[in-house]
N, C-alpha and C positions, 0 to 999 in steps of 0.2 A: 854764705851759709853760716849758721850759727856755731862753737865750738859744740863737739859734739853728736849733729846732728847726721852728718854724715854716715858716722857707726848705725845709728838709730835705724836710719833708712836700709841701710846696706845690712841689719837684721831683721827688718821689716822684709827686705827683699830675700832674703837667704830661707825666710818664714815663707814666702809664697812660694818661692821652688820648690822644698820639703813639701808642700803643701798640693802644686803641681805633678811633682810625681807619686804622691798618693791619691791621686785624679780626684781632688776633693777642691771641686768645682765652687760651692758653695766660699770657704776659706780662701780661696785666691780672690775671687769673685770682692769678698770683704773690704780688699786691701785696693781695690780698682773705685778708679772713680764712677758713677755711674755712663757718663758719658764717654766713657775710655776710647780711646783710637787705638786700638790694636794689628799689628801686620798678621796674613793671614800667609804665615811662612812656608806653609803645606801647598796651598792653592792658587796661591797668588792675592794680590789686592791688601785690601784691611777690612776689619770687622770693626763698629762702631755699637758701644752700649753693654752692657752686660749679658742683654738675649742673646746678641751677633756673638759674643765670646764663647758663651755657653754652648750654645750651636754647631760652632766652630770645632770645639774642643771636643764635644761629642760626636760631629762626623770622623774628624780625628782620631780618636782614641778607638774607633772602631776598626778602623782600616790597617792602623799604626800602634808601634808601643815607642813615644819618645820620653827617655830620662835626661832632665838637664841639671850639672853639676857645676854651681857656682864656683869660681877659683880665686876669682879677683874684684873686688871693687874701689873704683876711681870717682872722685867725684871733679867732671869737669869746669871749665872757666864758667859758665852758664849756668851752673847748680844742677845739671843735670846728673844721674847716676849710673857711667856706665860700667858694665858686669860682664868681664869674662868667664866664657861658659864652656863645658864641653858639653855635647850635644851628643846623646848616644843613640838612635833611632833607629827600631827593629821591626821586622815584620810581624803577625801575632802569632807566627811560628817559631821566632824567635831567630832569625836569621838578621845580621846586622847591615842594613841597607846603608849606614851611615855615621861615622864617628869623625866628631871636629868640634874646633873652636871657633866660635863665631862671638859677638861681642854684643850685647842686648844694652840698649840705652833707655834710660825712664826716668822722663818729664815729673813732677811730682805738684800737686796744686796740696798746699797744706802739708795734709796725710796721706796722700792718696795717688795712685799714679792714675795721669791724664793720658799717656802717650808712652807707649814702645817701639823703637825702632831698631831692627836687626841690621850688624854692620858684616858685612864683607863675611867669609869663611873661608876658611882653611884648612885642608886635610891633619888630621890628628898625626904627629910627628909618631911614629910607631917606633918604640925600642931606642 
């Protein structure tokens, strides 16, 4: 990777999360390559394309309220981009079904990420 490019990405990706939890479908959507391969971390499997994400994110958002808070970004041996997250995910009651760090990885073609893969979790160390 280039000197630089790293931060670039890793504000480009701090921009989709901000953008993620204000369920602004469209702006994430931006930043995704058209033929994105995305994990479908709620249901299982992956979702391919932009339709499948949007889809996705919208049976999602109706069942679920998840906020994800970037904390770290590494750019590994393969130029990939992976991001330490904490994952806060609530019922739309507002009851918290779920708080952890889990480790989101992204593939990048140019500008754009081609691929997400979520790594392993871990209960949020409380206190």
């Amino acid at each position: 990777m280039e000197p630089g490019e790293p931060v670039e990405r890793s504000d480009r990706l701090a921009a989709m999360y901000a953008a993620f939890n204000r369920r602004d479908i469209p702006a994430v959507l931006a930043a995704l390559a058209p033929s994105v391969s995305w994990p479908n971390g709620w249901e299982g499997g992956r979702v391919h394309g932009h339709e499948q994400v949007r889809d996705y994110w919208t049976r999602q958002w109706a069942e679920i309220d998840p906020v994800v808070l970037p904390l770290a970004f590494a750019t590994e041996p393969d130029g990939r981009v992976a991001v330490t997250v904490r994952q806060v995910v609530r019922t739309m009651q507002g009851a918290v079904i779920a708080d952890e760090r889990v480790e989101h990885v992204y593939r990048f073609a140019a500008d754009l990420v081609t691929d997400m893969e979520i790594r392993g979790s871990d209960p949020w160390a409380e206190g």
